[in-house]
VODRENMI-73875 format. One line per field, with one value per atom (N, C-alpha, C): x, y, z; residue in one letter; atom name; residue number from 1. Coordinates in steps of 0.05 Angstrom, whole numbers, plus 5000, padded with zeros to 4 digits. Atoms other than C-alpha are relative to their C-alpha. Example, Ala and Ser with C-alpha at 12.3 -4.5 7.8 and 13.67 -1.06 7.14 Angstrom:
px <- c(5018/5246/5018/4984/5273/4985);
py <- c(4976/4910/5024/4976/4979/5022);
pz <- c(5000/5156/5000/4999/5143/5014);
resn <- c(A/A/A/S/S/S);
name <- c(N/CA/C/N/CA/C);
resi <- c(1/1/1/2/2/2);
//
This chain:
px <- c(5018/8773/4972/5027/8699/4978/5026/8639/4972/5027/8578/4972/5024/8517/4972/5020/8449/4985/5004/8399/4988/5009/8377/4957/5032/8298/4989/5011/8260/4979/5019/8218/4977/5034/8149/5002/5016/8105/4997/4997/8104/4973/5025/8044/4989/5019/7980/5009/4994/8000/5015/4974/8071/4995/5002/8041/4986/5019/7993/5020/4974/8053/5025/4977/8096/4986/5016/8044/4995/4999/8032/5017/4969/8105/5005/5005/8100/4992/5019/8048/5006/4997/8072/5023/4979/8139/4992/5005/8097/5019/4985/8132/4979/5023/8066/4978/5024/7992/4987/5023/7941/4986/5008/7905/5006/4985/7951/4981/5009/7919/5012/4980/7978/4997/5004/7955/5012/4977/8004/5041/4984/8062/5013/4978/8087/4986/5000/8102/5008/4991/8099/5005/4999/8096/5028/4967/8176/4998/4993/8163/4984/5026/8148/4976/5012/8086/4977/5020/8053/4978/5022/7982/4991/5003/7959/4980/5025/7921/4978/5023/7853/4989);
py <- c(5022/9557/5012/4997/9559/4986/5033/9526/5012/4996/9526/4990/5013/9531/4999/4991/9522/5019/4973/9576/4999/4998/9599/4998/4993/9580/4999/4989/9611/4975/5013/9561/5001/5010/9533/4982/5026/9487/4986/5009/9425/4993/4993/9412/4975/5014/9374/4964/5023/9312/4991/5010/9306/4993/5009/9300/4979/5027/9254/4972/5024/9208/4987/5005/9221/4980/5014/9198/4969/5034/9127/4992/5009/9121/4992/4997/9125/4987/5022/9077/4972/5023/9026/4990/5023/9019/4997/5010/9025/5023/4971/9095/5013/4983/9121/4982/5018/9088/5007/4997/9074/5025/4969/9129/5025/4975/9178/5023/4986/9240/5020/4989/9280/5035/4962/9361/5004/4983/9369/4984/5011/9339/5018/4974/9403/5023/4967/9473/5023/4975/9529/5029/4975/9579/5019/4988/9595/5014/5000/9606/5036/4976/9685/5002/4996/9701/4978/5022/9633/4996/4993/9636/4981/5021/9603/4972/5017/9533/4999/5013/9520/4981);
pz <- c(4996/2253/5004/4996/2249/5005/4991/2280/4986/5009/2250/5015/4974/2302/4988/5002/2284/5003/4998/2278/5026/4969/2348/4991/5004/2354/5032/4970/2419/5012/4991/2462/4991/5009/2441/5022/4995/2471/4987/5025/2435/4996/5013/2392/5023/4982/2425/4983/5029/2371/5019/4998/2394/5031/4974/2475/4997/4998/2458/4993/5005/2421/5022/4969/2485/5016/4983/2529/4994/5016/2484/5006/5001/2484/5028/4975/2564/5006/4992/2570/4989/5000/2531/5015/4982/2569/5037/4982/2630/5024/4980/2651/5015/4984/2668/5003/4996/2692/4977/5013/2642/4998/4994/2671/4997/5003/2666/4980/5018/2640/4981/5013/2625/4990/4999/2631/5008/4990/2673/4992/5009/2636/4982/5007/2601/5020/4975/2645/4976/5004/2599/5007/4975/2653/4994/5001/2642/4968/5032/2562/4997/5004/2550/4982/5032/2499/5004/4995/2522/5011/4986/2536/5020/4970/2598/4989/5002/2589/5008/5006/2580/5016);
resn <- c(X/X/X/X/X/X/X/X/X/X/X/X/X/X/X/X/X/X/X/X/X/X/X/X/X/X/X/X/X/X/X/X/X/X/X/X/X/X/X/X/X/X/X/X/X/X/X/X/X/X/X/X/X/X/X/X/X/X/X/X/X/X/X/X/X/X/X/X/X/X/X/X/X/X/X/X/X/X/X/X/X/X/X/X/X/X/X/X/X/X/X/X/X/X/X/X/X/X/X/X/X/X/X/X/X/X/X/X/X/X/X/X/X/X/X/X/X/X/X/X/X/X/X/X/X/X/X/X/X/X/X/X/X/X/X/X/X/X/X/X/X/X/X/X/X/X/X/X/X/X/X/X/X/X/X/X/X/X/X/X/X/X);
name <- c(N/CA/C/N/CA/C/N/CA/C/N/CA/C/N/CA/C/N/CA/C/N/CA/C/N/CA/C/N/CA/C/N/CA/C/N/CA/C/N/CA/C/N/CA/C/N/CA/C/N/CA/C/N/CA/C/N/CA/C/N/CA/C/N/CA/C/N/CA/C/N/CA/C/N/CA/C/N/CA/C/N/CA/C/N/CA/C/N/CA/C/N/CA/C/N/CA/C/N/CA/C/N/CA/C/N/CA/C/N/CA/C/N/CA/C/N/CA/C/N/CA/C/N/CA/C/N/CA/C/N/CA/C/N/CA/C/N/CA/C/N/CA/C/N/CA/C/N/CA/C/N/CA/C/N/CA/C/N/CA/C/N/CA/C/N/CA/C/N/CA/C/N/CA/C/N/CA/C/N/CA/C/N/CA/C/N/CA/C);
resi <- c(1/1/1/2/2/2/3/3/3/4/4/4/5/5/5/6/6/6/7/7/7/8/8/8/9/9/9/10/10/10/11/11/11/12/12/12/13/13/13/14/14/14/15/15/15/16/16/16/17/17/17/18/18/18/19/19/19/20/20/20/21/21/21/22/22/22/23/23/23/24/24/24/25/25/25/26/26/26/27/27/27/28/28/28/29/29/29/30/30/30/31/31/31/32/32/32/33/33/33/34/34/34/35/35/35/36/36/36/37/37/37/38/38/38/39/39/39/40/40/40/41/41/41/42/42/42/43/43/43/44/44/44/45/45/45/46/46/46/47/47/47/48/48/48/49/49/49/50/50/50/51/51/51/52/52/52/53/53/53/54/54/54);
//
């Protein structure tokens, strides 16, 4: 018997696009305030290689 696993891919941060879409997505069901600014809504701190934010 054999399983077939996908290929192993190492942690990223996900792109600035795909937070901004999260965040919308968030706001319309009213998960987060209007306001929300959302910098601190990913932690890449744990991810090696990852340069510190800006």
């Amino acid at each position: 018997m054999q399983i077939d696993l996908p290929d192993y891919r190492p942690a990223t941060r996900p792109s600035y696009h795909d937070i901004e879409k999260i965040i919308a997505w968030l706001k319309s069901k009213g998960a987060i305030p209007d306001y929300y600014p959302g910098e601190n809504l990913v932690d890449t701190t744990f991810i090696p290689g990852t340069p510190e934010p800006q």
